[in-house]
N, C-alpha and C positions, 0 to 999 in steps of 0.2 A: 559324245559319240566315240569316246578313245576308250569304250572299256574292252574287251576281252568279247570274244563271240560263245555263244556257251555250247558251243558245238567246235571243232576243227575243222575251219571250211574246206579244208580237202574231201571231207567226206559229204558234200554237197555232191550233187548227180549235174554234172554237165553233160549238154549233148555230145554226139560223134565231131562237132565242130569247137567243144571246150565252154560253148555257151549256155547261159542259163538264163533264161525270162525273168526280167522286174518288172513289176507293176509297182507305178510309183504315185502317191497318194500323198494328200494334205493331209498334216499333223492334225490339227486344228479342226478343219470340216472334213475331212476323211474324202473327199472331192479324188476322183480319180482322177491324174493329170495325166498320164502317158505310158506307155510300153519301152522297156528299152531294152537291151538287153548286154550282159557284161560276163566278162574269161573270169579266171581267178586272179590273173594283176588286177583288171579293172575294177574288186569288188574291192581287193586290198589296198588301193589308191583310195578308193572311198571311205572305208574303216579310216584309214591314216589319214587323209586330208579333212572327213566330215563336211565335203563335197559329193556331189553325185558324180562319179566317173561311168563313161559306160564303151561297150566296144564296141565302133562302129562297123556295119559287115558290110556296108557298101562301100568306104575308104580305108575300110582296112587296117584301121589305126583308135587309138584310144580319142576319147574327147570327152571332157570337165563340163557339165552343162554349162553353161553360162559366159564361158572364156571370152568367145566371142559377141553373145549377144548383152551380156551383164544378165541375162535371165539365170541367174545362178540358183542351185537346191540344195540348202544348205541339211547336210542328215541328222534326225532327231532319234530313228530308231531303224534296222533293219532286220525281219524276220525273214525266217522261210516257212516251207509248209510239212504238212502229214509225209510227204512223200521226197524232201528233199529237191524239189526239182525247180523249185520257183522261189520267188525272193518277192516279200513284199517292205518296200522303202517308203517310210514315210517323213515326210520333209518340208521344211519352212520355202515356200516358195517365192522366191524375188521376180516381180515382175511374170510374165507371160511363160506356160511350160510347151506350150505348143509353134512350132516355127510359119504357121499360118497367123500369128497373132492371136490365136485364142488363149483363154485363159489355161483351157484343157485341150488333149487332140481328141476329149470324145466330145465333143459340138453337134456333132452330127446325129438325127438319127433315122432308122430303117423302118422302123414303120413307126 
């Protein structure tokens, strides 16, 4: 995960608040696990560490999946899209990616 981004993530499209949507996915079954969403420290914590960092908007503060739960996402690849605005992360996942215990937070469905 420590190679070179082939882009300059400065030139990634963050919103009016610096953030930009992950959608974070199993390597392996491409299983969607979760929405998160990360500033440009928290992508470059990621890059460097080849952990998922992400920024949280409700405390305000950065957080390492897993720190606390050991549900840790270790990173295998991170792209983004046609338009720059979205980030798709895909990752060896430890244990449960959802803080409900699911495996995923999409469990659920609408119709």
């Amino acid at each position: 995960m420590k190679r070179k981004p082939e882009i300059n993530i400065k030139t990634l499209k963050f919103d009016k608040n610096g953030l930009i949507p992950a959608i974070i996915q199993d390597y392996k079954d491409n299983e969607v696990l979760m929405v998160a969403y990360m500033n440009l420290e928290s992508l470059r914590r990621t890059i460097k560490l080849g952990k998922a960092c992400y920024w949280s908007r409700s405390r305000q503060e950065y957080w390492v999946k897993g720190e606390t739960s050991g549900h840790f996402q270790f990173v295998k690849s991170v792209a983004y899209d046609c338009d720059l605005d979205a980030l798709l992360i895909k990752v060896r996942q430890v244990g449960v990616a959802c803080h409900t215990g699911n495996r995923s937070c999409f469990y659920r469905r609408l119709v």
